[in-house]
BAFI-3210 file (N, C-alpha, C; in Angstrom, 3 decimals, decimal comma, padded with zeros to 6 digits):
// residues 67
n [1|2|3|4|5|6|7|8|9|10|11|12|13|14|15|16|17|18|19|20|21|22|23|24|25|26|27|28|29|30|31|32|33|34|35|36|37|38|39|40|41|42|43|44|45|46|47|48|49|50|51|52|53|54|55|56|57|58|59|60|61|62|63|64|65|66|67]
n.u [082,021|081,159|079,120|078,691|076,609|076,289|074,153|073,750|076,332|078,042|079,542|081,148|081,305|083,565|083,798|085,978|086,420|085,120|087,026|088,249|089,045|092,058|094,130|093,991|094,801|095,319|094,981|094,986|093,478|091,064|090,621|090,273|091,969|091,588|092,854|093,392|094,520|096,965|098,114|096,457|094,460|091,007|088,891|087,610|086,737|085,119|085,532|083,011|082,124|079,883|080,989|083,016|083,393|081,099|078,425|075,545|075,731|076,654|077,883|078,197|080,677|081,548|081,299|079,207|075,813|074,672|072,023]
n.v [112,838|109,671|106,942|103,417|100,988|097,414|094,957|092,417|091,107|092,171|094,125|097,463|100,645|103,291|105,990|108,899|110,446|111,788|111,228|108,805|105,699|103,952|101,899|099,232|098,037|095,424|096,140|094,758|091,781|092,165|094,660|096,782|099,284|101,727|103,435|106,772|108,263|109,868|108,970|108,871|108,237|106,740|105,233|102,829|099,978|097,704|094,461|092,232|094,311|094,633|093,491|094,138|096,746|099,229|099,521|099,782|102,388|104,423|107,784|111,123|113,371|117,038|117,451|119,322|119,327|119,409|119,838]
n.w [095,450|095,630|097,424|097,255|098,007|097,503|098,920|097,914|097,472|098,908|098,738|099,169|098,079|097,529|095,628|094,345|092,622|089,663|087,607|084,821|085,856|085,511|086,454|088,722|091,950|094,326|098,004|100,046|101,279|101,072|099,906|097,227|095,109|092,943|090,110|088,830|085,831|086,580|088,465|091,197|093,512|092,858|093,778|096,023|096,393|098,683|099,812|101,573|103,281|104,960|106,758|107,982|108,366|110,241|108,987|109,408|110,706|109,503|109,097|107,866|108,572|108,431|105,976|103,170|101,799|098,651|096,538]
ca.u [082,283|079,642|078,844|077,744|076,812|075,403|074,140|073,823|077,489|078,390|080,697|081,099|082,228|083,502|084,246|086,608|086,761|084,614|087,863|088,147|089,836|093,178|094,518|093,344|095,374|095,038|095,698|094,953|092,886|089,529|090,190|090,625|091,574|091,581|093,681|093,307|095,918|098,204|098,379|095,614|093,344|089,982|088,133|088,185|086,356|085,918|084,640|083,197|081,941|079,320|081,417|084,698|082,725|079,625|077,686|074,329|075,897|077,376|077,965|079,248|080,728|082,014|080,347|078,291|075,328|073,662|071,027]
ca.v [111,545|108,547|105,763|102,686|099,652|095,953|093,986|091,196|090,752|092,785|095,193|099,035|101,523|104,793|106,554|110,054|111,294|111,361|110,961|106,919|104,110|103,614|100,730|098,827|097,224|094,985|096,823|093,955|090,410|092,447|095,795|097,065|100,565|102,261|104,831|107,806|108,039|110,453|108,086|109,299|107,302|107,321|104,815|102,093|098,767|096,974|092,963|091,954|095,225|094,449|092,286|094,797|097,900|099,573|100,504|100,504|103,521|105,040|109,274|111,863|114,540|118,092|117,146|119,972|117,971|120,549|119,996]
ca.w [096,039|095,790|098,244|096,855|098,504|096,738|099,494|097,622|097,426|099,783|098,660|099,519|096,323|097,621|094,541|095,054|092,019|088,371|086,300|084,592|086,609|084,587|086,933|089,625|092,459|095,811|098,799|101,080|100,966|100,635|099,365|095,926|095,294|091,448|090,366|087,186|085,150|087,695|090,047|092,041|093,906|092,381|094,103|096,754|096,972|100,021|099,761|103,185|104,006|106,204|108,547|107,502|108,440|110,842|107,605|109,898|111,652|108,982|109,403|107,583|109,247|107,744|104,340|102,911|100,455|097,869|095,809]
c.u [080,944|080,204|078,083|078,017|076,068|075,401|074,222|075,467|078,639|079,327|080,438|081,975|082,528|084,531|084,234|086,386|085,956|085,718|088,052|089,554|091,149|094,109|093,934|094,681|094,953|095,925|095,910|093,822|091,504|089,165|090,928|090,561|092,011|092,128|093,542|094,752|097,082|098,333|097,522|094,707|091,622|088,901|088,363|086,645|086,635|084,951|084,238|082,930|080,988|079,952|083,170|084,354|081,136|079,087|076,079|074,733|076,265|077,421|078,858|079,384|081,678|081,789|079,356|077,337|074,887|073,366|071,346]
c.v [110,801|107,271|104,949|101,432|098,444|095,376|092,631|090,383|091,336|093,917|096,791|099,865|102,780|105,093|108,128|110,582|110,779|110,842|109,236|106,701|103,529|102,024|100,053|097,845|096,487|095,570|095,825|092,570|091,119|094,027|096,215|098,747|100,779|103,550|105,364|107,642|109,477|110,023|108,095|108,401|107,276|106,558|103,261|100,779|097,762|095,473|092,758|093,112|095,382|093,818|092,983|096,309|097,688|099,976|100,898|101,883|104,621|106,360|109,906|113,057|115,746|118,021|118,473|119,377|119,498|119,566|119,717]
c.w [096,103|096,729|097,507|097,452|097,969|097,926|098,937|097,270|098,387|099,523|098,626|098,384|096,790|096,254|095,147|094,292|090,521|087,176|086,197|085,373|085,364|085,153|088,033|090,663|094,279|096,894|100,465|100,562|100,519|099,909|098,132|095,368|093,456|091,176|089,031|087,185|085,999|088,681|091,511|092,539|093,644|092,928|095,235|097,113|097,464|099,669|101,381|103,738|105,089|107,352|108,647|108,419|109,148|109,710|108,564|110,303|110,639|108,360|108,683|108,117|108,289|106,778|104,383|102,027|100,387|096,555|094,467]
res [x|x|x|x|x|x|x|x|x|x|x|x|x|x|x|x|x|x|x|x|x|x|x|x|x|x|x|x|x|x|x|x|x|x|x|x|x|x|x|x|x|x|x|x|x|x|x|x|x|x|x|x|x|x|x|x|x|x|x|x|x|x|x|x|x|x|x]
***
């Protein structure tokens, strides 16, 4: 899973999964989620994420990171 954020436009990229983005649809006025080809959700961008979302604060919990 990757976090990516562009301040300069503001938008937040959590990407779930390495497999390609086969469709893309609106899940609401500011968020855009992407799906592999089994219907799976593969990724979710948010517009407006600074004023959508605490990103200063922002914690992950039960995550293992390696190396």
């Amino acid at each position: 899973m990757t976090l990516r954020y562009s301040p300069e436009v503001d938008i937040l990229y959590i990407q779930l999964t390495d497999s390609p983005s086969v469709e893309s649809g609106d899940l609401d006025e500011f968020t855009i989620a992407d799906y592999a080809a089994d219907g799976t959700i593969r990724g979710l961008e948010i517009a407006h994420a600074s004023e959508r979302s605490d990103l200063p604060h922002l914690k992950l919990e039960g995550v293992s990171v390696s190396a």
